[in-house]
ZAMARGU-4260 file (C-alpha; in steps of 0.2 Angstrom, whole numbers, plus 5000, padded with zeros to 4 digits):
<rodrens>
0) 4882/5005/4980 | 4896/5015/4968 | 4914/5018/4977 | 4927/5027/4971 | 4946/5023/4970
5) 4959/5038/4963 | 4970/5028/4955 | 4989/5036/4955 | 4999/5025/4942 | 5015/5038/4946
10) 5033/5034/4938 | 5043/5022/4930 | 5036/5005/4932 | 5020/5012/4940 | 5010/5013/4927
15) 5015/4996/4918 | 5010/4987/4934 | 4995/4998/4939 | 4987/4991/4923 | 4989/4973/4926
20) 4981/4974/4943 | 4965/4984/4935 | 4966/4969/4925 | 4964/4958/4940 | 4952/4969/4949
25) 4942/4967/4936 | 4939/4950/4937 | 4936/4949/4953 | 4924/4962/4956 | 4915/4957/4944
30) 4901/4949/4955 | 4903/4961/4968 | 4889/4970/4980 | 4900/4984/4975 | 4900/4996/4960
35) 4920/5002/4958 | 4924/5018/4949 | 4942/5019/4944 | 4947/5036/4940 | 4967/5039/4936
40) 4977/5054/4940 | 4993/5062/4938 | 5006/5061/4952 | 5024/5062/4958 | 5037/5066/4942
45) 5026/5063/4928 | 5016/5077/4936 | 5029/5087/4935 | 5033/5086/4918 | 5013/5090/4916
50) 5009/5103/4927 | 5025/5108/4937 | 5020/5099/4952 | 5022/5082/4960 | 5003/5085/4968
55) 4993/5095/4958 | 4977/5102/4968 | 4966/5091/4955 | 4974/5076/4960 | 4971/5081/4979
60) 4954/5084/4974 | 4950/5067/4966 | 4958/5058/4981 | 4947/5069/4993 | 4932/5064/4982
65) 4936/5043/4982 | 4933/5029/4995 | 4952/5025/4994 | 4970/5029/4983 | 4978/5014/4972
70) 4997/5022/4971 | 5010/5016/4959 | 5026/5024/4965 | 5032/5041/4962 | 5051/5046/4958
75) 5068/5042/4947 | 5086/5049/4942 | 5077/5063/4930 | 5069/5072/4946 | 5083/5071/4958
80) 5091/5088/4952 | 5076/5096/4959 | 5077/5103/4978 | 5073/5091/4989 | 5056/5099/4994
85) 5050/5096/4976 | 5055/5082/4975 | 5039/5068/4968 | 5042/5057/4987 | 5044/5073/4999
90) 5031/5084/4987 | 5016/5070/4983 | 5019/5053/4994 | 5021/5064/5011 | 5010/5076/5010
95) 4994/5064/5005 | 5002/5054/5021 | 5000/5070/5033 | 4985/5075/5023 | 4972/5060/5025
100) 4979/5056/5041 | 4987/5038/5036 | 4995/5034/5052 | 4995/5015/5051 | 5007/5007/5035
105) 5005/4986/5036 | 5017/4978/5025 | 5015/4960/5023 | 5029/4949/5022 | 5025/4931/5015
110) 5039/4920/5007 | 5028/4906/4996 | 5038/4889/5000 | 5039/4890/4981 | 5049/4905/4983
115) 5063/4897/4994 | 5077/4897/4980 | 5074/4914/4977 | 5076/4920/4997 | 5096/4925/5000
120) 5092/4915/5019 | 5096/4896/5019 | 5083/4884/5019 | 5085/4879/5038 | 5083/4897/5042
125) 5066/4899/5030 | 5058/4880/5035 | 5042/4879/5026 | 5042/4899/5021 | 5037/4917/5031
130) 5023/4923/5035 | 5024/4941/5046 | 5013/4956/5045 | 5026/4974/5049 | 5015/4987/5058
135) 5023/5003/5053 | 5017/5020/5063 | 5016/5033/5049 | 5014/5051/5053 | 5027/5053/5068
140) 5045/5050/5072 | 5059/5061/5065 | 5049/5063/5047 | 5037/5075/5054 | 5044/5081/5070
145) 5050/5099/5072 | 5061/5107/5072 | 5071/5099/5058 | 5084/5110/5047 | 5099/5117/5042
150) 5110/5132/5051 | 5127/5139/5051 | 5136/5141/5066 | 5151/5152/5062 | 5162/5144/5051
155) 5153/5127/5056 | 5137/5122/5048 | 5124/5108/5055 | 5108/5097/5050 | 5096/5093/5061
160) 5079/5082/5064 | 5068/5080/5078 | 5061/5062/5084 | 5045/5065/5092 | 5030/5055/5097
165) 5014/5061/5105 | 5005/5048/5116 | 4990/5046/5105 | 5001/5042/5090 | 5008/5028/5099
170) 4991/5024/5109 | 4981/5020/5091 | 4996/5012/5082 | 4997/5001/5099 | 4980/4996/5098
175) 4981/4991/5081 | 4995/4981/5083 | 4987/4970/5097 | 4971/4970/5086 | 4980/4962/5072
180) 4990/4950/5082 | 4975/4944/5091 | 4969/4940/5074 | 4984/4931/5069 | 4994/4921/5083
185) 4993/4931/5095 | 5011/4937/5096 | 5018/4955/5094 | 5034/4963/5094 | 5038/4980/5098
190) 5054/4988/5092 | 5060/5003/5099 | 5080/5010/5104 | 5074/5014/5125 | 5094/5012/5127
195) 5098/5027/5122 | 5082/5036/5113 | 5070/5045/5127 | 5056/5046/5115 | 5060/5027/5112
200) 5058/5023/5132 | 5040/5034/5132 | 5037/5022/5115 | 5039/5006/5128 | 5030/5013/5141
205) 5015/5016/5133 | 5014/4999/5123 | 5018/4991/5140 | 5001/5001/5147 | 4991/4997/5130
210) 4995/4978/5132 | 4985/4977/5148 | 4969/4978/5138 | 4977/4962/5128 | 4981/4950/5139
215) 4979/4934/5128 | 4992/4944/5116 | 5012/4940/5120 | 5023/4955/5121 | 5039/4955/5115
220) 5052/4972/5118 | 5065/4972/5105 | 5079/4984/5101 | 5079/4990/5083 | 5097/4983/5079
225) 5094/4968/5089 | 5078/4965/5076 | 5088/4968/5062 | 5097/4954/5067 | 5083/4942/5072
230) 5076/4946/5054 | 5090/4938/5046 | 5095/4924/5058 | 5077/4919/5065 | 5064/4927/5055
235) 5051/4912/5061 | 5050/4918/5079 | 5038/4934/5073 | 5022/4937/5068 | 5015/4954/5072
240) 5031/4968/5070 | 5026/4985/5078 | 5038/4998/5072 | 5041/5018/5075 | 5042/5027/5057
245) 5061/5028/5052 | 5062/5009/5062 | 5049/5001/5052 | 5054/5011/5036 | 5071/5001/5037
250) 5065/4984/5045 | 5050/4983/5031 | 5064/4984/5016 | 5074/4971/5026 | 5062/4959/5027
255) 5054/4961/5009 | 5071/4949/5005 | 5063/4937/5016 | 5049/4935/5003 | 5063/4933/4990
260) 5061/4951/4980 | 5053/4968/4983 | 5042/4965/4970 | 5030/4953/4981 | 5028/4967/4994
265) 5011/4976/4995 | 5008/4987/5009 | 4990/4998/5015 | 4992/5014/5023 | 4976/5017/5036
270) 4970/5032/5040 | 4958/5037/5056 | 4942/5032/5053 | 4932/5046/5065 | 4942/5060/5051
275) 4940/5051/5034 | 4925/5037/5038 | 4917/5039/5020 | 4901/5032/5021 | 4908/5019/5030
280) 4922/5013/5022 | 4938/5015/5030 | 4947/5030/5020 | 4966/5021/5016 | 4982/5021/5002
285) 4988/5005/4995 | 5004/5004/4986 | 5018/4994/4981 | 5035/4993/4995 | 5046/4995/4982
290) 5053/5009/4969 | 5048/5015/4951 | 5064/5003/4946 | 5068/5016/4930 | 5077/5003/4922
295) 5065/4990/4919 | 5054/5004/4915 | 5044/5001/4898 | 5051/4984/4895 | 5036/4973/4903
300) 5047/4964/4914 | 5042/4973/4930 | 5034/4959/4943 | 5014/4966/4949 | 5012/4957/4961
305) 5015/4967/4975 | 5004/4982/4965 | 4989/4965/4966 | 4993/4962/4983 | 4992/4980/4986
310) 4972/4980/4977 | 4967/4966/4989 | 4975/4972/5005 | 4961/4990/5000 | 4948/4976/4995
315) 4949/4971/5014 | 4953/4987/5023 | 4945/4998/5016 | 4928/4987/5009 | 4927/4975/5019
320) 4926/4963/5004 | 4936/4949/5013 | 4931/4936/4998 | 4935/4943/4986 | 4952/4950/4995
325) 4955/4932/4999 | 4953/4926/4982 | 4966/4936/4976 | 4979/4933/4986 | 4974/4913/4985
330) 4975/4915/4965 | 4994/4924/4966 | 4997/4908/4978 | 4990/4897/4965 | 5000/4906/4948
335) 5015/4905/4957 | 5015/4888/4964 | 5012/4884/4944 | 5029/4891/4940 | 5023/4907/4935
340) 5038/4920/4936 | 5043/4937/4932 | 5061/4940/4929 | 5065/4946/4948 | 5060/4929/4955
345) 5066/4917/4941 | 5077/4904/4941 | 5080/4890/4927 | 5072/4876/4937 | 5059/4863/4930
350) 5039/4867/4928 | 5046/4886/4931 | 5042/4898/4916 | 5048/4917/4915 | 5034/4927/4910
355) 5030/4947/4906 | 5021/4958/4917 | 5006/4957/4907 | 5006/4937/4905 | 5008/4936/4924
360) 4992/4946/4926 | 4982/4938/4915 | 4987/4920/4924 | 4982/4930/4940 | 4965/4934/4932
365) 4963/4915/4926 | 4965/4908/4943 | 4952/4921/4950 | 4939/4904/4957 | 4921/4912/4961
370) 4916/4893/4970
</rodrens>
């Protein structure tokens, strides 16, 4: 059968990076029941330098039209004089966000033990390395929740957003958190400020009522700054970390220093599968947790592994194709433990050698094992 991907390179580094894991993809799929179509598109600033908009309506189009969207990242200094509203994250990553329905962002964070020496945390805090998935809830919170705005007051003037969660936002984002942690070690933490926050006390109450249907999962309540905390000082104790929108937006970032950069972070965004089931494949965004990194633009230093990740992560998600998911992130395992690094993760040890974007993918590709 044929799928299609709209595949969204974006700004700075994007593209660089979005071209080495095509390069990967095509390895692996090359013995696939699956036929892929890769079809490219403009998004975010480089979009607005082409058509005056970070989303054009073709682009929508295309995305409507595919299986799934490979993103790069979208944004830089040059597009940061423009009104906030226009700007490439507010005007292309959010509204594909609202538009397909992605309410479910996991993010990964795995520190390779070969990695260590690149992790600010000490080696009796890291042990024998990380392994913790971040559940992120995507389309609520004070991102989306009205009123939000600007109004003067007088002579006084005041900015305001509106956190807000429905139940059913935190009811399916629930579920999947025990779903996943039931897969993994049967542990999940839910973070949320109930202290002070009243949509944060409705947050706990309904994961309290949704963990009743889980009862061989643990249930862990946490307070946001407490986690913050816990991330840093005992990053061991968690597996499954189940976050409102602005929480998990900061946590995630926090935690990609666990893995030892942000260029290791990939990250899938689902969407409901009863408003975009596309012949039975599970509609989703996959992307990179980290920026466009302007300046390392253009100079083929930029690390694609996280953009790899990001390709396997839609290879399980959204295709089902756990094989050949698998043997991609066991083939970045493998090129890294051979010293492979790009310049974020390098340091002058033995058997370690600094690479390009390109020569990391092409190691990636070569350790691609079809047995």
């Amino acid at each position: 059968m044929e799928v299609q991907v709209a595949v969204l390179p974006g700004d700075g580094i994007g593209p660089e990076v979005m071209e080495a894991t095509l390069e990967v993809l095509e390895k692996v799929l090359r013995k696939s029941p699956l036929f892929f179509k890769f079809k490219k598109a403009l998004v975010g600033g480089s979009a607005i330098d082409a058509v005056g908009h970070a989303l054009p309506a073709q682009t929508l189009q295309l995305c409507e039209e595919s299986h799934a969207i490979l993103f790069g990242s979208v944004g830089g200094p040059k597009w940061e004089s423009l009104p906030p509203e226009l700007q490439p994250e507010r005007a292309a990553l959010l509204p594909l966000r609202r538009h397909f329905s992605l309410y479910a962002n996991i993010r990964p964070v795995v520190l390779y033990p070969e990695l260590q020496h690149v992790s600010p945390l000490k080696s009796e805090i890291i042990g024998s390395g990380v392994d913790i998935v971040i559940l992120r809830e995507l389309t609520g919170d004070v991102y989306f929740g009205e009123p939000k705005g600007r109004r003067k007051l007088g002579d006084e003037e005041e900015a305001f957003d509106t956190m807000l969660y429905r139940r059913y936002e935190i009811e399916r984002i629930g579920h999947l958190a025990f779903e996943l942690g039931r897969a993994r070690k049967k542990k999940v933490h839910s973070i949320d400020k109930a202290n002070v926050l009243t949509s944060m006390v409705f947050w706990r109450e309904v994961i309290s009522e949704i963990h009743k249907n889980y009862p061989d999962v643990e249930l862990h309540h946490m307070y946001v700054d407490n986690a913050a905390m816990q991330l840093i000082r005992n990053p061991r104790q968690f597996d499954v970390i189940l976050c409102p929108n602005m929480f998990g937006d900061i946590l995630s970032d926090e935690a990609s220093q666990l893995s030892g950069s942000l260029g290791m972070l990939p990250s899938a965004s689902l969407g409901v599968p009863a408003l975009w089931d596309k012949n039975g494949y599970r509609f989703g965004l996959y992307e990179p947790a980290g920026g466009t990194a302007p300046d390392i633009a253009g100079k083929g230093v930029a690390n694609p592994i996280a953009q790899i990740l990001s390709a396997a992560l839609m290879l399980r998600y959204s295709f089902y194709l756990e094989k050949e998911a698998t043997m991609i992130e066991e083939a970045v395992r493998r090129t890294i433990s051979q010293g492979y690094r790009t310049l974020d993760i390098y340091a002058a040890l033995d058997n370690t050698r600094k690479v390009s974007t390109q020569e990391m993918a092409m190691a990636i590709a070569a350790n691609i094992d079809f047995s």
